[in-house]
C-alpha positions in Angstrom: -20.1 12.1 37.0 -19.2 9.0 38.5 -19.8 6.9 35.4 -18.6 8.4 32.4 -16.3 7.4 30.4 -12.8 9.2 30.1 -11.6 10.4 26.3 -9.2 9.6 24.6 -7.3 10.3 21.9 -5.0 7.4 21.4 -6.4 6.8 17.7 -5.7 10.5 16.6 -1.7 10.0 17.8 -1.5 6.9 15.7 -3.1 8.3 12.8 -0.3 11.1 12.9 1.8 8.5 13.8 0.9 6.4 10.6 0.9 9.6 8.3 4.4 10.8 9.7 6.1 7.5 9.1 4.5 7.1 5.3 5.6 10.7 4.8 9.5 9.8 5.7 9.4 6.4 3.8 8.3 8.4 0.4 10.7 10.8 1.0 13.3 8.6 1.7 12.1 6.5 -1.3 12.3 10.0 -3.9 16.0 10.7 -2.4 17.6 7.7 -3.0 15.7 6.7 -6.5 14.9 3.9 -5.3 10.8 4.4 -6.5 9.8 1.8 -8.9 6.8 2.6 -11.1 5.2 -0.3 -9.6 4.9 0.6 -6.6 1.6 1.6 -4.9 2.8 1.4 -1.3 3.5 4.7 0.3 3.3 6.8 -2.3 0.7 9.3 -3.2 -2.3 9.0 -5.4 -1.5 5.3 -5.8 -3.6 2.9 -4.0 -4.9 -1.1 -4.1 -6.9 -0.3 -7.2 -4.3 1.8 -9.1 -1.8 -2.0 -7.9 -4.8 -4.0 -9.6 -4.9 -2.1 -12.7 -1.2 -3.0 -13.3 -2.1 -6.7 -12.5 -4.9 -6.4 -15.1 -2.8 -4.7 -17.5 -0.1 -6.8 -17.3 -2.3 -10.6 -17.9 -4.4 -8.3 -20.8 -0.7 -7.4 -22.5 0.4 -11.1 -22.3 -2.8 -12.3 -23.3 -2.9 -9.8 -26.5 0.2 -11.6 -27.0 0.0 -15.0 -26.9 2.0 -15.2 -24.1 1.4 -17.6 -20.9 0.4 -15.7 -17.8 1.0 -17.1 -14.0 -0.1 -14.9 -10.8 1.1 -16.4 -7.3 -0.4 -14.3 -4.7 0.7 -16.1 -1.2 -1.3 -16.0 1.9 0.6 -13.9 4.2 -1.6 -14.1 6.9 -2.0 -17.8 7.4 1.6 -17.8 8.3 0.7 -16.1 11.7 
């Protein structure tokens, strides 16, 4: 008994944690009408790849017509 190791359950609050605060910032979104069909961020059934089909969709629409296309994606994390 002397050398085992202790559970915890640190990563089960902050899951909760996580899910609790997403909940309020969708609801809080819905109630004020302040959701823009663009965004994938907090929202259910929207994810990275539903974000990347709008990205695709949007160059393939300019494309289809003729127009010029320009995607700036900054490096957020090589400011930290």
């Amino acid at each position: 008994m002397e050398n085992h190791c202790p559970i915890s359950n640190l990563h089960i609050i902050s899951k909760l944690d996580k899910m609790l605060v997403a909940r309020l910032i969708e609801e809080h979104l819905k109630h004020n009408d302040t959701n823009n069909s663009y965004q994938c961020n907090y929202r259910r059934i929207h994810s990275t790849r539903i974000a990347l089909l709008f990205v695709n969709n949007g160059i393939f629409k300019a494309l289809d017509e003729g127009s010029m296309t320009v995607l700036i994606i900054p490096d957020l994390f090589a400011l930290s």
